[in-house]
C-alpha atoms as one frame of an Amber mdcrd trajectory, in Angstrom:
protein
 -27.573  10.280   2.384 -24.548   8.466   0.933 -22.514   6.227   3.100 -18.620
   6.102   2.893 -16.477   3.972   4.821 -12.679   4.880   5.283 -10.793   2.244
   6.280  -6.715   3.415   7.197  -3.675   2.601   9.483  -0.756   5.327   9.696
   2.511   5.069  11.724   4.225   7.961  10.636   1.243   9.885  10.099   1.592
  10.368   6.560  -0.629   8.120   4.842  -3.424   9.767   7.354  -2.724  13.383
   5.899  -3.257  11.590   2.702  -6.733  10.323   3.997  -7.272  13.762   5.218
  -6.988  14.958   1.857  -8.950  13.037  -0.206 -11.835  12.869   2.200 -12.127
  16.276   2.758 -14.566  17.077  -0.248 -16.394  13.796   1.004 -16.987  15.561
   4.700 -17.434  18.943   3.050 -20.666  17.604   1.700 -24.167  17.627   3.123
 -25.327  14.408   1.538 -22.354  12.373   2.215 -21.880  10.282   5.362 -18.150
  10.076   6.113 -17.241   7.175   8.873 -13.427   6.551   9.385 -11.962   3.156
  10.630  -8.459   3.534  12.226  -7.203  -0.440  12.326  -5.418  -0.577  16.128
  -3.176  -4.075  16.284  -3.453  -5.992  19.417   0.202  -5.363  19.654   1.124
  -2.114  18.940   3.711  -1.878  16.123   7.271   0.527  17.334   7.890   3.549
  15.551  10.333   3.914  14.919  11.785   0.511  14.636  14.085  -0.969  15.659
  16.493  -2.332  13.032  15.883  -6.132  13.381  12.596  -5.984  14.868  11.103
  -4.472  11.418  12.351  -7.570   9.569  11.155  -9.985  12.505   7.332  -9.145
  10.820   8.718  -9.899   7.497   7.849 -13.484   7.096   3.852 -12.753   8.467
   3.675  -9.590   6.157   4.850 -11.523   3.007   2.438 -14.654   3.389  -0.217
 -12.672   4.699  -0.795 -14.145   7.916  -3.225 -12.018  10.175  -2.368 -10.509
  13.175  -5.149  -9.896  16.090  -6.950  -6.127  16.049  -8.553  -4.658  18.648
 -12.158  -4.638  18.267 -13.205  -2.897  15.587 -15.433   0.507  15.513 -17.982
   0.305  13.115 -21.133  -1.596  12.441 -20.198  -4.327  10.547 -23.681  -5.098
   9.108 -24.315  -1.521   8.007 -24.368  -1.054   4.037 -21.951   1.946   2.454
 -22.284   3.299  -0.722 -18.424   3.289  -1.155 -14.826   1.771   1.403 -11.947
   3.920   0.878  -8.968   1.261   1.688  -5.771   3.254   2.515  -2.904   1.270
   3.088   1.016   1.342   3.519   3.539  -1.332   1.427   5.709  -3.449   3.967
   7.825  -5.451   1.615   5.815  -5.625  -1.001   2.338  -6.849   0.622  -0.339
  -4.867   2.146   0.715  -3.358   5.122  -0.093  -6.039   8.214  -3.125  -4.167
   9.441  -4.892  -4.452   6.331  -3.617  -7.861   5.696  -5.792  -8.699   9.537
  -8.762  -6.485   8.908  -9.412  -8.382   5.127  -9.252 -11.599   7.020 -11.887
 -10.533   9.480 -15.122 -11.632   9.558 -16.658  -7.944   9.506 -14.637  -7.024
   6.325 -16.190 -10.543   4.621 -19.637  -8.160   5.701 -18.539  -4.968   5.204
 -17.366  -5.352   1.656 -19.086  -7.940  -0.074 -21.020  -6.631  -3.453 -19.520
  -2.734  -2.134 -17.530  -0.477  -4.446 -13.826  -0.233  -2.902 -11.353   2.726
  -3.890  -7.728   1.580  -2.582  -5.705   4.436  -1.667  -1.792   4.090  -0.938
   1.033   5.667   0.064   4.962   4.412  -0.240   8.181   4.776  -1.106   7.578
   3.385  -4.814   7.110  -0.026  -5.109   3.352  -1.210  -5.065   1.994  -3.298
  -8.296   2.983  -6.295  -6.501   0.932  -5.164  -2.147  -1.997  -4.100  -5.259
  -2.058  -7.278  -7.051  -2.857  -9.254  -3.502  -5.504  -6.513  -2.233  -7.507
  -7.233  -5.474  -6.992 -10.649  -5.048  -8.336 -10.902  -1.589 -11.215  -8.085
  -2.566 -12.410 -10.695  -5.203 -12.866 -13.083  -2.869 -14.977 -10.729  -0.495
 -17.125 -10.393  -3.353 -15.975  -6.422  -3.244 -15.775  -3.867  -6.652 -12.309
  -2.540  -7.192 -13.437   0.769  -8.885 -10.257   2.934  -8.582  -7.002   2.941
  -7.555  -4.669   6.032  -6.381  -0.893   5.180  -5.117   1.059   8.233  -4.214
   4.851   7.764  -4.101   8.203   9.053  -2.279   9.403  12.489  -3.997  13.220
  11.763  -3.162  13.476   9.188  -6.209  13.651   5.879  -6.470  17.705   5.852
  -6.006  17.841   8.251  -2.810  14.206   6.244  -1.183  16.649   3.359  -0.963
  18.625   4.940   1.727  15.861   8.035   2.769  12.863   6.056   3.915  14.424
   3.024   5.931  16.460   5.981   7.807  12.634   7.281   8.547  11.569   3.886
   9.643  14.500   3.733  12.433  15.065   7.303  13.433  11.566   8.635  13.552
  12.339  11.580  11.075  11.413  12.471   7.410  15.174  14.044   6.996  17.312
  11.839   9.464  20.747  13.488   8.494  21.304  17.040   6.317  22.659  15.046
   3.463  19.823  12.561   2.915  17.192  13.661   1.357  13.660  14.022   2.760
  11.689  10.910   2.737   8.342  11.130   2.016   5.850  12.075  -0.356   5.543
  15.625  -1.393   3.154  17.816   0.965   2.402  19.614  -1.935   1.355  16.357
  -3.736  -0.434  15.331  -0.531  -2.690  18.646  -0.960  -3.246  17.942  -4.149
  -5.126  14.490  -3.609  -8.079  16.008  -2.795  -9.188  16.403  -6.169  -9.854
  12.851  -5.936 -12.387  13.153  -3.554 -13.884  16.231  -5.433 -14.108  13.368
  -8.241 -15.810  10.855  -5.627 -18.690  13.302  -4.744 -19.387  14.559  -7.939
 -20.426  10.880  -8.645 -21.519   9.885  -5.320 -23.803  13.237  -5.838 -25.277
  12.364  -9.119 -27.569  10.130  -8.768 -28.401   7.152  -5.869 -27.122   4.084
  -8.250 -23.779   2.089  -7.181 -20.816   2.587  -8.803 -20.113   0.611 -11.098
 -16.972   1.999 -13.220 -13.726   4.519 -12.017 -14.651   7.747 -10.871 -10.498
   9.091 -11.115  -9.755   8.643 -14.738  -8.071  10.915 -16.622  -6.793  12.935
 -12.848  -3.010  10.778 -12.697  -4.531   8.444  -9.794  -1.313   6.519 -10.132
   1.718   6.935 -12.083   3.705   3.396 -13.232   7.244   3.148 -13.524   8.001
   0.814 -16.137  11.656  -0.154 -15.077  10.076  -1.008 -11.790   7.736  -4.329
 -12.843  10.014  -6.617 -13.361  11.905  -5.976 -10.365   9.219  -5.842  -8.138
   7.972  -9.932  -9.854  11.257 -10.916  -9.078  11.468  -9.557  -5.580   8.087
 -10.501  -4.830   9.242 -14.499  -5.917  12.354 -13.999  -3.421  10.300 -12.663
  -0.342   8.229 -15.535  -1.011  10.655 -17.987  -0.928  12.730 -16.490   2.078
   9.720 -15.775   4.417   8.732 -19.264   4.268  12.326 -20.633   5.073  12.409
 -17.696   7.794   8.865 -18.471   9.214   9.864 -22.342   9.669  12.939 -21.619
  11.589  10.638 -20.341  14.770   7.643 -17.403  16.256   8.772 -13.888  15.351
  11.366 -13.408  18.360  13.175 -16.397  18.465  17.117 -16.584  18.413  16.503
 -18.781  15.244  14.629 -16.848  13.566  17.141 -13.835  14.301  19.819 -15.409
  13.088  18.057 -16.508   9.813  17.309 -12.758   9.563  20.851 -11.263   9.934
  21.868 -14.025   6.675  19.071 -12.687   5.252  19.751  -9.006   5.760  23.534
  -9.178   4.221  21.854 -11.266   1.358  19.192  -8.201   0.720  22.236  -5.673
   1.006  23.860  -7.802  -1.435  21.629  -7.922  -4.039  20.681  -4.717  -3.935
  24.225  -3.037  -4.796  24.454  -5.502  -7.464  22.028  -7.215  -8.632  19.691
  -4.130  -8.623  22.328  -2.020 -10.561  22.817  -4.807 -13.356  19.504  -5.694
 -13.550  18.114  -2.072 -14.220  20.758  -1.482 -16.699  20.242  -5.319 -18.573
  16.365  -4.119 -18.602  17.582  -0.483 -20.326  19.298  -1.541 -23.259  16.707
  -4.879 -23.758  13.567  -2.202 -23.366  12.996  -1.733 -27.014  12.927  -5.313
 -27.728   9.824  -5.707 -25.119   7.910  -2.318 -26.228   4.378  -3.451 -26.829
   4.768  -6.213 -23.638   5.447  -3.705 -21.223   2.680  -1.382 -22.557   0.474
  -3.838 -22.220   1.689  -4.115 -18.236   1.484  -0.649 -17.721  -1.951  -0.821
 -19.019  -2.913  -2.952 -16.742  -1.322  -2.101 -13.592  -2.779   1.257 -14.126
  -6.160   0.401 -14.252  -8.558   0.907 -13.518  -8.123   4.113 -13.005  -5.295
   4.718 -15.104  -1.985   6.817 -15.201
């Protein structure tokens, strides 16, 4: 019997469907052993949010500083043949749950020398949330084998304005002339052919896996024009979270303050900067061909587009 581990934290509900998806093939099969970790913060996080609360947890979500879980509901010693990781993007970093639960002691157990499949859902922007997962998972000692990111249907234009409208109102289509947030349900229903990949290797033989199981099925699809931006924004949150973490504890007056110069500063930049940037990065494209092949490359892998 093959073990699999899901490990997943939803507040809209959407990246679960997404889990739901994927692992159905896995459940569907006799010889597979499906457990399924939802990650419950001490706190609860609101959802919706409210508008300056979601930014309070900015400054802990972009340094990656763990937040307490309730006790969590699986055997921390036991061996799986495979984790599924499914996590949400909060300003570029692994969504806070995750962040906690790979600082844990029974993640340290759980996924050292185990094959790890990271699964995400988001509006669009993830290279950067990826890039510290397989940091951390190197550490653990854990096998990145694949990768699958699904994204926000609405583009990446309308997502500006779509998905923080989710985050505060509590619905996919807040107003009749915004467009639906969201990834596609059809896209969603789709995913399972991923985990119709996963058993066909889980079900081969009773050796570990060792290389991607999802090539060649569009596990993740990278927007070129996007990489830069995202290195760029991920410097900036860096910078910013630190100056917004020393000026006090998540609901301080300070640190509210700090976040309303902060929030006209984002708004800012991203009707202009944004704009002139994408358009400088247009007409200099040519001139960086074989460079940003080479990214794509690797921010594909390794499962590849």
């Amino acid at each position: 019997m093959r073990q699999v581990l899901v490990v997943h934290f939803s507040q809209t509900g959407q990246l679960d469907r997404l889990v739901q998806s994927v692992c159905a093939p896995l459940q569907a099969c006799s010889d597979i052993q499906v457990d399924f970790l939802a990650l419950q913060p001490a706190q609860p996080f609101p959802f919706p949010w409210p508008f300056l609360g979601f930014f309070r947890i900015f400054p802990e979500t972009v340094l990656q500083r763990p937040q307490p879980l309730l006790p969590l509901t699986v055997e921390a010693d036991k061996r799986y043949d495979l984790v599924i990781l499914a996590y949400q993007v909060w300003f570029l970093s692994p969504s806070l749950p995750l962040t906690s639960f790979l600082a844990s002691p029974e993640a340290a157990r759980l996924l050292k020398d185990t094959p790890v499949v990271t699964l995400i859902g988001c509006r669009n922007m993830w290279l950067m949330a990826q890039e510290k997962v397989k940091l951390r998972l190197a550490e653990l000692g854990a096998r990145l084998v694949d990768n699958i990111a699904l994204t926000d249907a609405c583009g990446t234009a309308a997502s500006f304005l779509a998905t923080p409208l989710w985050l505060f109102t509590g619905r996919q289509k807040a107003y009749s002339w915004v467009p639906r947030a969201g990834i596609d349900p059809a896209e969603i229903a789709a995913a399972s052919r991923f985990g119709e990949a996963m058993v066909t290797r889980l079900s081969a033989d009773g050796l570990p896996i060792e290389q991607p199981m999802l090539k060649g099925l569009g596990a993740v699809t990278i927007d070129e024009k996007l990489i830069a931006s995202e290195k760029v924004g991920n410097r900036s949150f860096q910078l910013w979270s630190r100056l917004l973490a020393a000026l006090g504890p998540q609901q301080s007056r300070r640190r509210g303050v700090g976040l309303v110069v902060y929030i006209v500063f984002l708004l800012c930049l991203i009707v202009t900067v944004v704009p002139l940037s994408a358009l400088l990065k247009k007409l200099l494209a040519p001139l960086f061909k074989a460079r940003i092949q080479r990214e794509k490359a690797y921010f594909a892998g390794p499962s590849g587009e």
